[in-house]
Structures are given as C-alpha cells and as structure tokens.
DSSP file (Angstrom, degrees, kcal/mol; ACC not computed):
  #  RESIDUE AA STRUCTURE BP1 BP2  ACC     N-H-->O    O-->H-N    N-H-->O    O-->H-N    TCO  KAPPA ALPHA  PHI   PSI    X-CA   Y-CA   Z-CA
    1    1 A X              0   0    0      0, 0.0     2,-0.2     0, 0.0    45,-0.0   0.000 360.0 360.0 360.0 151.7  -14.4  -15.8  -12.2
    2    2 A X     >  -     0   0    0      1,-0.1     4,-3.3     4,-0.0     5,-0.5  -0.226 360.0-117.1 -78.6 154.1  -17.4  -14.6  -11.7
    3    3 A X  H  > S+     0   0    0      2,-0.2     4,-2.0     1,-0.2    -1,-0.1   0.898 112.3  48.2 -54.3 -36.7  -18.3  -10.7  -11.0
    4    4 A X  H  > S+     0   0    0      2,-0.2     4,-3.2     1,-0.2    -1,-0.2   0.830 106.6  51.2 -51.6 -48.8  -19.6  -11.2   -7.7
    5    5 A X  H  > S+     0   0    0      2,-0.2     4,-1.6     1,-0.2    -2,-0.2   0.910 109.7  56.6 -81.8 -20.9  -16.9  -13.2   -6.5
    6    6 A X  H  < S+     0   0    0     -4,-3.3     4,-0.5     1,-0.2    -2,-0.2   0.841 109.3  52.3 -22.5 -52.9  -14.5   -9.9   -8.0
    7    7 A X  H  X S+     0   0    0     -4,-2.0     4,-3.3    -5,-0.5     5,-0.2   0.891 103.3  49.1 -59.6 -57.1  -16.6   -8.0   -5.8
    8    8 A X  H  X S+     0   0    0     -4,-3.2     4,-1.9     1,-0.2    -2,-0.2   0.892 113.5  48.6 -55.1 -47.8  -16.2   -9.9   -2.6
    9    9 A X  H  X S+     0   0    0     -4,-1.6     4,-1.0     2,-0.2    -1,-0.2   0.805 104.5  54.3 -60.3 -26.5  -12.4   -9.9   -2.9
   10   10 A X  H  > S+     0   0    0     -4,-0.5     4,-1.5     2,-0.2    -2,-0.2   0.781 113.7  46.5 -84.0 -39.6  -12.0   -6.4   -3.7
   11   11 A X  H  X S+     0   0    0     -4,-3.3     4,-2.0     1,-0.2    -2,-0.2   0.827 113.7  52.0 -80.4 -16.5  -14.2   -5.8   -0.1
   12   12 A X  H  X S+     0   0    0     -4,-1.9     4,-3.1    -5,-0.2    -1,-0.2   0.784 104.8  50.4 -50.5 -55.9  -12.0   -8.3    1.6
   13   13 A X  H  X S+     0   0    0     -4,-1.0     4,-3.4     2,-0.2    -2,-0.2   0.996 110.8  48.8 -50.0 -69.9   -9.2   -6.7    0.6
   14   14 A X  H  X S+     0   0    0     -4,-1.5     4,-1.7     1,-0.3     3,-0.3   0.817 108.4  53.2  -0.4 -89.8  -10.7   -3.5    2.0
   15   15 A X  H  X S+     0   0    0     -4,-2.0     4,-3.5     1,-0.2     5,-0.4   0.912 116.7  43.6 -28.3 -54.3  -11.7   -5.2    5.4
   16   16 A X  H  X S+     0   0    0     -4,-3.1     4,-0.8     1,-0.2    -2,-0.2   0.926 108.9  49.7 -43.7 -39.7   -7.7   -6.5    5.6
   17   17 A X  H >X S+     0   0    0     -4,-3.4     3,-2.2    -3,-0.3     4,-0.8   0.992 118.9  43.5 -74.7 -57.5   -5.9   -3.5    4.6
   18   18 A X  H >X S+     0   0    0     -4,-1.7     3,-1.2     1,-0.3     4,-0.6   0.791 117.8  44.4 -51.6 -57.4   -8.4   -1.4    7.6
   19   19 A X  H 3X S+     0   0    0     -4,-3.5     4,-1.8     1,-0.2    -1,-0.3   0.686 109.8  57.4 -64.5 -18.3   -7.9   -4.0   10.0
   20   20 A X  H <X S+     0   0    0     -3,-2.2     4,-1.1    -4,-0.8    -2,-0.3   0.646 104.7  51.6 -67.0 -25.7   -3.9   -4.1    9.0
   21   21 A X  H << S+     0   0    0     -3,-1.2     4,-0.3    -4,-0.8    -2,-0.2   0.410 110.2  53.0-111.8  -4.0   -3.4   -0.1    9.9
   22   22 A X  H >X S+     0   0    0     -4,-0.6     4,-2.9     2,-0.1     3,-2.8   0.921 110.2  47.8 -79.1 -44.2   -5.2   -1.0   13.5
   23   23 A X  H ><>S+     0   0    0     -4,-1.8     3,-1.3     1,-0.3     5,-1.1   0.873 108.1  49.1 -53.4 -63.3   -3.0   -3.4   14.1
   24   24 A X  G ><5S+     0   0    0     -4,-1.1     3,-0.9     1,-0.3    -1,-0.3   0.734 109.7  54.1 -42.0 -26.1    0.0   -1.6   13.2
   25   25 A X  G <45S+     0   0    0     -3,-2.8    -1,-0.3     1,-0.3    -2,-0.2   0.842 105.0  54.4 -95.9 -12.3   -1.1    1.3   15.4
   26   26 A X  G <<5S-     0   0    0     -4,-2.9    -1,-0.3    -3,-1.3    -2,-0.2   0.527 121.9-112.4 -73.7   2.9   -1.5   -1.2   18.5
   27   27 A X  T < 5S+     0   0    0     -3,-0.9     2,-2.4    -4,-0.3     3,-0.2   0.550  79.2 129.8  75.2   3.2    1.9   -2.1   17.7
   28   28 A X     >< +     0   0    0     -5,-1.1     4,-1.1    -6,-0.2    -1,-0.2  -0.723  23.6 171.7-107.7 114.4    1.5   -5.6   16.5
   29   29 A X  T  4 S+     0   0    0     -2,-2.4     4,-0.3     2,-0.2     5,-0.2   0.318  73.1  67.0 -93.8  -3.4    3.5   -5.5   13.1
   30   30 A X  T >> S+     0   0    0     -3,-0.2     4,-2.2     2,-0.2     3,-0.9   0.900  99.5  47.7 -97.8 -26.5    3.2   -9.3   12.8
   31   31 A X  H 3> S+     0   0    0      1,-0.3     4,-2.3     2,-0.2     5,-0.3   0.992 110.7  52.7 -65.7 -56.5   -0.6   -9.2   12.3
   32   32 A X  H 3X S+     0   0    0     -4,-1.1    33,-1.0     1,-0.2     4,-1.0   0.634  99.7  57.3 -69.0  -9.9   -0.1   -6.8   10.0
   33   33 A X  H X> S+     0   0    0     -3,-0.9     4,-2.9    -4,-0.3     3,-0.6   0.863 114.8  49.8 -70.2 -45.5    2.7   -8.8    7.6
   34   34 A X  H 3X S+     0   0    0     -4,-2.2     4,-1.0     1,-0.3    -2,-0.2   0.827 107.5  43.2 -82.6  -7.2   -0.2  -11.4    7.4
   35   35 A X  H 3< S+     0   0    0     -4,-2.3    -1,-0.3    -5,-0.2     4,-0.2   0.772 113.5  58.5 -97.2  -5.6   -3.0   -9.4    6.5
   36   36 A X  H XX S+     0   0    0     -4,-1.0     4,-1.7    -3,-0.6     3,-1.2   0.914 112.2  37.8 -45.8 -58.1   -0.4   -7.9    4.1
   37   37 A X  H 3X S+     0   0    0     -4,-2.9     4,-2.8     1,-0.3    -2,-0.2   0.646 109.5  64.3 -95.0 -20.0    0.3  -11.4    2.4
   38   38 A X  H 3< S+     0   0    0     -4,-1.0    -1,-0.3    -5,-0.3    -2,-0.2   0.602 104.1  45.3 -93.8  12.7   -3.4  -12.3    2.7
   39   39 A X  H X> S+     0   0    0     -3,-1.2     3,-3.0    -4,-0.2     4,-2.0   0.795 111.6  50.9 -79.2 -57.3   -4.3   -9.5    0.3
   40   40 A X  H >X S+     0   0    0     -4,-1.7     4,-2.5     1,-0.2     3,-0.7   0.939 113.5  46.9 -54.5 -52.8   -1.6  -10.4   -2.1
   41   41 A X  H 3< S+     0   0    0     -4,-2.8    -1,-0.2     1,-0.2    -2,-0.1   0.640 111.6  54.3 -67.5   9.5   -2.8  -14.1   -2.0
   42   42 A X  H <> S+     0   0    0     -3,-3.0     4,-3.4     3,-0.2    -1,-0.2   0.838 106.7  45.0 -79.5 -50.3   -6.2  -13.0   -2.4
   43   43 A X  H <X>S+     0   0    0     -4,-2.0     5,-2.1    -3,-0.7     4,-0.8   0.700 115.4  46.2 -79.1 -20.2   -5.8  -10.9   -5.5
   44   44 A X  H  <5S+     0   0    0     -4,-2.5    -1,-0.2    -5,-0.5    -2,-0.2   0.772 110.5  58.4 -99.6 -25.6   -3.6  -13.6   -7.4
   45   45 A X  H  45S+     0   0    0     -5,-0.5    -2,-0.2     1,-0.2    -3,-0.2   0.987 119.0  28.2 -47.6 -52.3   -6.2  -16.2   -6.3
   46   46 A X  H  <5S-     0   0    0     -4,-3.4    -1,-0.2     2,-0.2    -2,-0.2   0.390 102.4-121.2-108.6  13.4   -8.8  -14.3   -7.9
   47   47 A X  T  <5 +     0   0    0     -4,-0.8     2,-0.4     1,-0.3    -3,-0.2   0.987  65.8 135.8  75.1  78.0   -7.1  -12.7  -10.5
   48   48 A X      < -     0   0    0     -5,-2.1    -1,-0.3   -39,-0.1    -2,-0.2  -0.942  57.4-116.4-151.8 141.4   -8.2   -9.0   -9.3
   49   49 A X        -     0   0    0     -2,-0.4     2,-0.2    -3,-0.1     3,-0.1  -0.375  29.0-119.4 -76.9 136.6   -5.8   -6.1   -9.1
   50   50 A X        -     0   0    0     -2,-0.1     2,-0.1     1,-0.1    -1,-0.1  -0.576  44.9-102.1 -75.2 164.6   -5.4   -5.0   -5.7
   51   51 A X    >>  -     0   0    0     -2,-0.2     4,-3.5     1,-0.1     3,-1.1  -0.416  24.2-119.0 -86.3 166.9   -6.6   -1.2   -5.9
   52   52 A X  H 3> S+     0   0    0      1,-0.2     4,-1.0     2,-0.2    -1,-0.1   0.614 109.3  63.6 -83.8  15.4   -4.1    1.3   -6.0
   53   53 A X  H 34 S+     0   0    0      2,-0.1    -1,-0.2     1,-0.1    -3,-0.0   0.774 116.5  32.9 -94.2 -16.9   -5.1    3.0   -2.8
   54   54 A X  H <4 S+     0   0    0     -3,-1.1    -2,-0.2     2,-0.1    -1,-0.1   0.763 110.7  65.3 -78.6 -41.7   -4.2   -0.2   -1.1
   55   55 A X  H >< S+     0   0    0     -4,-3.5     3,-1.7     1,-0.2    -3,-0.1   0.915 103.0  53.4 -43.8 -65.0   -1.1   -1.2   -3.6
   56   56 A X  T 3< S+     0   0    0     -4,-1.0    -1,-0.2     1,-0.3    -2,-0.1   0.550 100.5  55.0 -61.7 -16.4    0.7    1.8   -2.4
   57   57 A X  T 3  S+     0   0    0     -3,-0.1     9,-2.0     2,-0.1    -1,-0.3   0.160  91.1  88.0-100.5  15.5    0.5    1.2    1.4
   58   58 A X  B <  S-A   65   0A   0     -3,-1.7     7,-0.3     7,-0.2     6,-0.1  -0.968  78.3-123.2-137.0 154.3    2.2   -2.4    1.4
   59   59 A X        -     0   0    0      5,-1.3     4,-0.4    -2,-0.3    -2,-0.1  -0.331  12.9-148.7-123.1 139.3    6.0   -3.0    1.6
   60   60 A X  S    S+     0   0    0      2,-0.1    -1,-0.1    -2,-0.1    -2,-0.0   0.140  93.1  46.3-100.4  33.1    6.9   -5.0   -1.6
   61   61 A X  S    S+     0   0    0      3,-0.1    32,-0.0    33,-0.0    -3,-0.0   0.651 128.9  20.7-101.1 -60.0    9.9   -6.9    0.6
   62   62 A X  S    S-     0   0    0      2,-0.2    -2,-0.1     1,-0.1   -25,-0.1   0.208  87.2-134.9-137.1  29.4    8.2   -7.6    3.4
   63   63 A X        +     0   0    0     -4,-0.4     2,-0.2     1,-0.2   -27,-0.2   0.371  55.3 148.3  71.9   5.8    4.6   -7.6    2.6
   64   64 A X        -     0   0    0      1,-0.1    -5,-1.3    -6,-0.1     2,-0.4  -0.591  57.1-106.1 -81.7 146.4    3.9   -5.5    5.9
   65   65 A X  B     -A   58   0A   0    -33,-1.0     2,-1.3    -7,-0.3    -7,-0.2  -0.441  35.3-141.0  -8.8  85.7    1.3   -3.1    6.1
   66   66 A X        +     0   0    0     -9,-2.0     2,-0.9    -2,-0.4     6,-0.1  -0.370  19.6 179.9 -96.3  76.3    2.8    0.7    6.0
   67   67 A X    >>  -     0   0    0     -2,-1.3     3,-3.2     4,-0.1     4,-0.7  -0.410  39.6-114.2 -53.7  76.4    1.2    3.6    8.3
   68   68 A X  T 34 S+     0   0    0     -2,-0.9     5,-0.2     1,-0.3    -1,-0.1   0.224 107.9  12.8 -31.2 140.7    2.9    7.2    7.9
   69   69 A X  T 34 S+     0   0    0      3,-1.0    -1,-0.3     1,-0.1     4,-0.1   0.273 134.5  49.3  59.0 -21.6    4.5    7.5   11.7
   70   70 A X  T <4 S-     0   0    0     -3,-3.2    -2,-0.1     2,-0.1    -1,-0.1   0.853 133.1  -0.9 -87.0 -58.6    4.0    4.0   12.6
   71   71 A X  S  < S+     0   0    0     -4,-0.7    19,-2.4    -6,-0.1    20,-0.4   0.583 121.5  27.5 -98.9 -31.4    5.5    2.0    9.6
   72   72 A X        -     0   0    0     17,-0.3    -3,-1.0    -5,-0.3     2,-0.3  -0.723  56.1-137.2-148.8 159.2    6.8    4.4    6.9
   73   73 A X        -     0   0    0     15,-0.4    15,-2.7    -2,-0.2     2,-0.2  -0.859  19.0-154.4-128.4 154.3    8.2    7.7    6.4
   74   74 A X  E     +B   87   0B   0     -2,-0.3    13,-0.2    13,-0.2     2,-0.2  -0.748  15.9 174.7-152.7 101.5    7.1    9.5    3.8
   75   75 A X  E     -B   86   0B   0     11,-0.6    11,-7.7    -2,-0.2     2,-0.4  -0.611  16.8-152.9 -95.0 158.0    9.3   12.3    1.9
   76   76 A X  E     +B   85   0B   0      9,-0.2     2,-0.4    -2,-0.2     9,-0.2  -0.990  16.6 179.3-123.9 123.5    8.8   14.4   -1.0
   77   77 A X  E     -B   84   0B   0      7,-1.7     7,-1.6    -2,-0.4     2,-0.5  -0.974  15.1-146.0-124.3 145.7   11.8   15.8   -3.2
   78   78 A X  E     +B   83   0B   0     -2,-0.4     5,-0.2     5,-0.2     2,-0.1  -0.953  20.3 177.4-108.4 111.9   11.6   17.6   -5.8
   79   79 A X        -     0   0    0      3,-1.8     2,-0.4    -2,-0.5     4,-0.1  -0.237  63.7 -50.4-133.0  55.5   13.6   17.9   -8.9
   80   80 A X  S    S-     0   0    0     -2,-0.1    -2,-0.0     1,-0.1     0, 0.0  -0.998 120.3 -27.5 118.2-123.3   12.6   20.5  -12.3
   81   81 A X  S    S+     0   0    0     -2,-0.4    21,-1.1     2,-0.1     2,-0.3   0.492 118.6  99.7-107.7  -6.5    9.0   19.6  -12.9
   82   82 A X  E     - C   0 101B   0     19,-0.2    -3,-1.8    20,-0.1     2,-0.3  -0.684  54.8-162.2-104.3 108.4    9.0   15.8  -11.6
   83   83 A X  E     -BC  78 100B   0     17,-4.1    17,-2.2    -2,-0.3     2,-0.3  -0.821  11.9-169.0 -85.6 156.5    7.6   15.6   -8.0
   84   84 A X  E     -BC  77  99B   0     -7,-1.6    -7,-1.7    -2,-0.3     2,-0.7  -0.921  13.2-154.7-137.0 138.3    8.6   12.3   -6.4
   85   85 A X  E     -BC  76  98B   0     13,-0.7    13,-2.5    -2,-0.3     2,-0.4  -0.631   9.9-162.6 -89.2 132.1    7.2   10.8   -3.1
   86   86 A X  E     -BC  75  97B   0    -11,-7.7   -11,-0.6    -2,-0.7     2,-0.4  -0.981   3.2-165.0-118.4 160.4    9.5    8.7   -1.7
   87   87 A X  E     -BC  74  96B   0      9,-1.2     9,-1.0    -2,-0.4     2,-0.8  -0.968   6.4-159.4-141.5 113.2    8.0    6.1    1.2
   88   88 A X  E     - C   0  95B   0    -15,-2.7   -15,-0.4    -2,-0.4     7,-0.3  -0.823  10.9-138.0-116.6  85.8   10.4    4.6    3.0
   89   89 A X        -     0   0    0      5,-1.5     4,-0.5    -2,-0.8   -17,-0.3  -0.107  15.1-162.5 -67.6 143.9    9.0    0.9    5.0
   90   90 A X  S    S+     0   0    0    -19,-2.4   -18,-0.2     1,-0.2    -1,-0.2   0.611  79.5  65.7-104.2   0.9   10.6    1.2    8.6
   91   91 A X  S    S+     0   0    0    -20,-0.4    -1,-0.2   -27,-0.1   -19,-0.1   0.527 127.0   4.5 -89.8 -11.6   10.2   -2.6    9.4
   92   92 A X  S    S-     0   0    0      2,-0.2    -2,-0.2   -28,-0.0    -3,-0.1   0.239  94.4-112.5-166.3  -5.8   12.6   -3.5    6.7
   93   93 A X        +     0   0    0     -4,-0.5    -3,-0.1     1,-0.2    -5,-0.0   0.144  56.7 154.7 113.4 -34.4   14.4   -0.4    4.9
   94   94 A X        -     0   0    0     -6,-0.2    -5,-1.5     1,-0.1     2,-0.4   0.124  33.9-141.4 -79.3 156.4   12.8   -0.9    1.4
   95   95 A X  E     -C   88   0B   0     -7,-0.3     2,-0.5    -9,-0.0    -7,-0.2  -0.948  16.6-174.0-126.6 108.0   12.5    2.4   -0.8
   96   96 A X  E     -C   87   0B   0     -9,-1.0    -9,-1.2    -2,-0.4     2,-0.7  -0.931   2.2-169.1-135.9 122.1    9.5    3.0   -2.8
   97   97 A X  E     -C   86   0B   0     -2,-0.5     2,-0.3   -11,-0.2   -11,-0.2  -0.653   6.1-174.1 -99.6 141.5    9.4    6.0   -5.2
   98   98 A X  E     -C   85   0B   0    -13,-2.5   -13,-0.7    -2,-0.7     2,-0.3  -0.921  19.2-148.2-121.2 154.6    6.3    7.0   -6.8
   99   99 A X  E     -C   84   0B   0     -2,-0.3     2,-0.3   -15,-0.2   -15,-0.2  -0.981  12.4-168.9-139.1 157.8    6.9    9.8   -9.3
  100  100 A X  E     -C   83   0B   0    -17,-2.2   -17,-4.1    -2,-0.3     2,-0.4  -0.994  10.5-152.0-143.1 116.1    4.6   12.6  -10.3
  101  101 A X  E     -C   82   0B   0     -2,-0.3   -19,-0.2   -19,-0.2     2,-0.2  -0.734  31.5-123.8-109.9 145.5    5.2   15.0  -13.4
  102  102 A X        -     0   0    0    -21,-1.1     2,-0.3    -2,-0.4    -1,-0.1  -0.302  12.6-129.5 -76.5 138.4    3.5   18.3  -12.7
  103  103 A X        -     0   0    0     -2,-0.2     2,-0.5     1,-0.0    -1,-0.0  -0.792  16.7-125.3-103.0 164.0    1.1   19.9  -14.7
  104  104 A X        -     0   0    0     -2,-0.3    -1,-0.0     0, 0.0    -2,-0.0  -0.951  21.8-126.9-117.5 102.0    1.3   23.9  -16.1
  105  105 A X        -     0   0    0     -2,-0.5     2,-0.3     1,-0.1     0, 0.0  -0.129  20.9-153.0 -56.5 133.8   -1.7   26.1  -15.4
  106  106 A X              0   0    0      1,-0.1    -1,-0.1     0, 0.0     0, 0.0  -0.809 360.0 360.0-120.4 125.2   -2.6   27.4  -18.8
  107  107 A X              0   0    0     -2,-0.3    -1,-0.1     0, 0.0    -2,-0.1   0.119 360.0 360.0 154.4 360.0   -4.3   31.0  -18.1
C-alpha cells in the first residue's frame, strides 16, 4: 500500500476513536463497539498498526471503546519496582494489565 493511503487510515482511525469517546459519554455504547471494530478492520485492511495511544483504549473482548468513568476503571498497584496499570472494561469485565518497570534516578 501506498504511503498516502497509510496516512489516511491512521487519520481515520483518529476521527473513530474521537468520535467513539463522544459517544460513550452520551451514553450510546453500541456506537462505540462499532467504531471500535471499524478501527480494528481498518488497520488489518491496510496493514497499519493501530497507534498505541488508541490500542490501549479498546476492549480486546468486546471491541468497545473504553473511557476512564464511563467505560473502564483504571487502577494502579504496585509491587517492588514493577508499576502495573490495570484497566478494567466495564461493558464486559475484561482485565488488561499493562506493566511498567521503574527507572532509578542516578545522582
């Protein structure tokens, strides 16, 4: 594919995911499953990695769109030196941990 058409998907995406967290905060959670699944089929269409700022906000069970306070909770525990976020989809249950190892100020 061409670079252009890279480009256009990646702003597409963009447009979904933005128009996916109004929805969610009007309360309609079904618009937001489908602009959740039309990113995913966007990005395998056109072979472009969704970005990760986007990756991280959609449920990978139930494709919905996830808003801290609308859609998700989103705790952090802590265990040694290992932060880990956990984000918790509220339409469907699913549990997504992200982990984060801490770095040690040298000085």
């Amino acid at each position: 594919m061409s670079r252009l058409l890279k480009d256009i998907a990646t702003q597409r995406m963009y447009i979904l995911f933005d128009m996916g967290v109004a929805s969610v905060k009007s309360g309609r959670i079904r618009y937001a499953k489908r602009y959740g699944e039309l990113i995913r089929k966007i990005s395998m269409r056109c072979r472009v990695a969704i970005p990760k700022s986007i990756r991280r906000w959609i449920c990978k069970n139930c494709s919905v769109i996830m808003v801290p306070g609308f859609s998700a909770r989103v705790r952090s525990r802590r265990k040694g030196k290992t932060l880990r976020v956990v984000t918790t989809c509220l339409v469907c249950g699913w549990m997504h941990r992200y982990e984060f190892v801490r770095c040690r100020k040298d000085g």
